[in-house]
C-alpha positions in Angstrom: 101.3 74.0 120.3 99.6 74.9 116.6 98.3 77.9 118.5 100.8 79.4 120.0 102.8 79.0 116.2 99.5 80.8 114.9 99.3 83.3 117.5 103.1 83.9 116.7 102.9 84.9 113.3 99.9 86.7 113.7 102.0 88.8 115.2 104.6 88.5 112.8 102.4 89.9 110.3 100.9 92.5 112.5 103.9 93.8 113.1 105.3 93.8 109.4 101.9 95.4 108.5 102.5 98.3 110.5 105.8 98.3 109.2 104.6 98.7 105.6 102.0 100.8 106.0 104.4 103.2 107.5 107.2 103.0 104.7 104.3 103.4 102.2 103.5 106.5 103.7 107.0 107.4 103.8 107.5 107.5 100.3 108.1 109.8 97.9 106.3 108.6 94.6 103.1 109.9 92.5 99.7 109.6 94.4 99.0 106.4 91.8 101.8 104.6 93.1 100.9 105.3 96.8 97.6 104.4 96.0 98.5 100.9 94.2 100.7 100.1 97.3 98.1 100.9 99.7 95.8 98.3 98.1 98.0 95.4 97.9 98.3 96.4 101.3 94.7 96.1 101.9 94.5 92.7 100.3 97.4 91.4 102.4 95.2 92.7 105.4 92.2 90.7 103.8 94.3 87.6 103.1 95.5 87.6 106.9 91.9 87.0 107.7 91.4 83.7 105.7 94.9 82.3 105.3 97.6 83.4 107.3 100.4 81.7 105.8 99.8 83.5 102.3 99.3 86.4 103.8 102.8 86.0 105.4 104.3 84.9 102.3 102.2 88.4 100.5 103.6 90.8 102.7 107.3 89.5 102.7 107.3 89.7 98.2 105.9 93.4 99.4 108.6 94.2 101.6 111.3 92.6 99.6 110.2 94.7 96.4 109.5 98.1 98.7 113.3 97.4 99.4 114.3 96.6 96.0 112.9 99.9 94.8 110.2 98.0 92.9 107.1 100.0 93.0 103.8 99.5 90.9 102.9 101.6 88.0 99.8 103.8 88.9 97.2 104.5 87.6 
């Protein structure tokens, strides 16, 4: 049954990924922020790999400030 939770929210956060990457892309902000978004991105894709969980927990403080209009300062 700890599978099929797993397997669940791997989807979860494959789905919100793809999600994410597309609203980044969306954007309209300087090339530095795009770029800063894009790499917590990447280490949200990284963190999936090892832990799961935090990655979920990542990605949803990502979203959350993506919808807040909280973007990172580039560089």
């Amino acid at each position: 049954m700890e599978r099929d939770s797993q397997l669940k929210l791997y989807g979860q956060v494959a789905d919100q990924l793809k999600e994410a990457h597309a609203r980044v892309r969306a954007l309209q902000v300087p090339e530095g922020v795009r770029m800063a978004l894009s790499r917590k991105l990447l280490v949200v894709t990284a963190a999936a790999k090892h832990d799961l969980p935090d990655a979920a927990r990542r990605l949803d403080r990502l979203m959350k400030d993506l919808d807040e209009g909280r973007f990172p300062e580039g560089d």
